[in-house]
C-alpha positions as CSV (number, residue, x, y, z in Angstrom):
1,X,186.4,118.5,87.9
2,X,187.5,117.4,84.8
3,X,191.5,116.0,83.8
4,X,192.7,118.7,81.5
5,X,195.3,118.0,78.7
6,X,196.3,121.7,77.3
7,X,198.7,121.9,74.3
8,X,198.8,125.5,73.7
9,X,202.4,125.9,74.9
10,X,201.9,129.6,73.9
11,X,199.3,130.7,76.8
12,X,200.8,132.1,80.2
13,X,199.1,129.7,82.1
14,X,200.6,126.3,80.6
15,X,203.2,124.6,82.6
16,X,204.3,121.1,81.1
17,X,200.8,120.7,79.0
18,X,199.0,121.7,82.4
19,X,197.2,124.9,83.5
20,X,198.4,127.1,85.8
21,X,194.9,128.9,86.3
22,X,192.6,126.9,88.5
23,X,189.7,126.9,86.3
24,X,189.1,128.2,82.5
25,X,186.2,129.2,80.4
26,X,185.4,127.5,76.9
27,X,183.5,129.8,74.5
28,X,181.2,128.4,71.4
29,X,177.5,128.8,72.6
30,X,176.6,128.2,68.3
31,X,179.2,125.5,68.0
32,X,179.0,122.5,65.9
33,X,181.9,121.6,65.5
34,X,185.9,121.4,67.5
35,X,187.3,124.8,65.3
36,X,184.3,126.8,66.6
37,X,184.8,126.7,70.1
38,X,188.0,128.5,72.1
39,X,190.0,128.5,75.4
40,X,188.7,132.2,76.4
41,X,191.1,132.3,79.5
42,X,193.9,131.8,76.8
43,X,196.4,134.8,77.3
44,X,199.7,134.6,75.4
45,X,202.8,134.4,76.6
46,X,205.1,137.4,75.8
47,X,209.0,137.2,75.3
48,X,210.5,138.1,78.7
49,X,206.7,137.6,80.5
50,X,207.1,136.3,84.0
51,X,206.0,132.6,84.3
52,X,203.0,130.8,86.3
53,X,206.1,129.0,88.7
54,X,204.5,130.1,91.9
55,X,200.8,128.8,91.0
56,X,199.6,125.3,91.6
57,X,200.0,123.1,88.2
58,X,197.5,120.2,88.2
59,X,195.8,118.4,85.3
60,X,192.6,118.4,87.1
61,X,190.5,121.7,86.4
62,X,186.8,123.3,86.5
63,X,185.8,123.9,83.1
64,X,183.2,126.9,82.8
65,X,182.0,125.9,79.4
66,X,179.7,128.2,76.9
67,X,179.5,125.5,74.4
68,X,176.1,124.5,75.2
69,X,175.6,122.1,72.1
70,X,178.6,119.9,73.5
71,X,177.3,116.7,75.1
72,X,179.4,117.4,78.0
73,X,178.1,120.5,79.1
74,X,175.7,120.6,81.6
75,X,174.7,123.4,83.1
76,X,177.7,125.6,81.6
77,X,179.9,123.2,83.3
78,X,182.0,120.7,81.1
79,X,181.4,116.8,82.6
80,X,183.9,114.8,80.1
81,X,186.6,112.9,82.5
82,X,189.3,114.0,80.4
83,X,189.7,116.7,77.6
84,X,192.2,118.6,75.3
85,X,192.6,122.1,74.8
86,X,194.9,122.6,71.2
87,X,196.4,125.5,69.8
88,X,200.0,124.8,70.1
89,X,201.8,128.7,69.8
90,X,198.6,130.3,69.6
91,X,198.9,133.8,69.8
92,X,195.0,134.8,70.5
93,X,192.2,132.8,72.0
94,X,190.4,132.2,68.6
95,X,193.5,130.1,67.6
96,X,192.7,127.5,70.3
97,X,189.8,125.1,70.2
98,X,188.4,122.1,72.9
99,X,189.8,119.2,71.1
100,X,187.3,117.3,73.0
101,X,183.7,118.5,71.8
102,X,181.2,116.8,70.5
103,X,178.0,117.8,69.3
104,X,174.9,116.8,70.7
105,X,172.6,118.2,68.3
């Protein structure tokens, strides 16, 4: 499990820069760098949209990642002890990135 640091205040799932969903998925199997890599359990948070109040918040997470070029990934799962997702009000998933990657090749 990895201690997750989200700033995109504008997905469903972020309470107090932690996630609400229990485990997300970054995509960017061709990334080289931060920008081309994504938070594909992003959804945004709507005007009026009920809140993630009821669901566990913790800052430790499974990370499903695609990014298989990051040095952290192994075996599609992400093994840094800490790592940022950014996108502040991001509106679609392509607007966040893993603020954490780094590129092995």
């Amino acid at each position: 499990m990895t201690f997750l640091d989200c700033s995109v205040t504008g997905c469903v799932y972020n309470e107090d820069r932690c996630c609400c969903k229990g485990e997300i998925k970054v995509e960017g199997s061709d990334a080289k760098r931060n920008d081309e890599t994504c938070c594909a359990s992003f959804r945004e948070r709507r005007s009026g949209a009920a809140r993630n109040a009821d669901k566990r918040i913790s800052k430790v997470i499974e990370v499903n990642c695609e990014a298989c070029g990051c040095v952290f990934n192994e075996g599609r799962k992400c093994c840094a002890e800490h790592i940022g997702i950014a996108g502040g009000n991001a509106c679609d998933c392509q607007e966040t990135e893993c603020a954490s990657f780094r590129c092995g090749a």
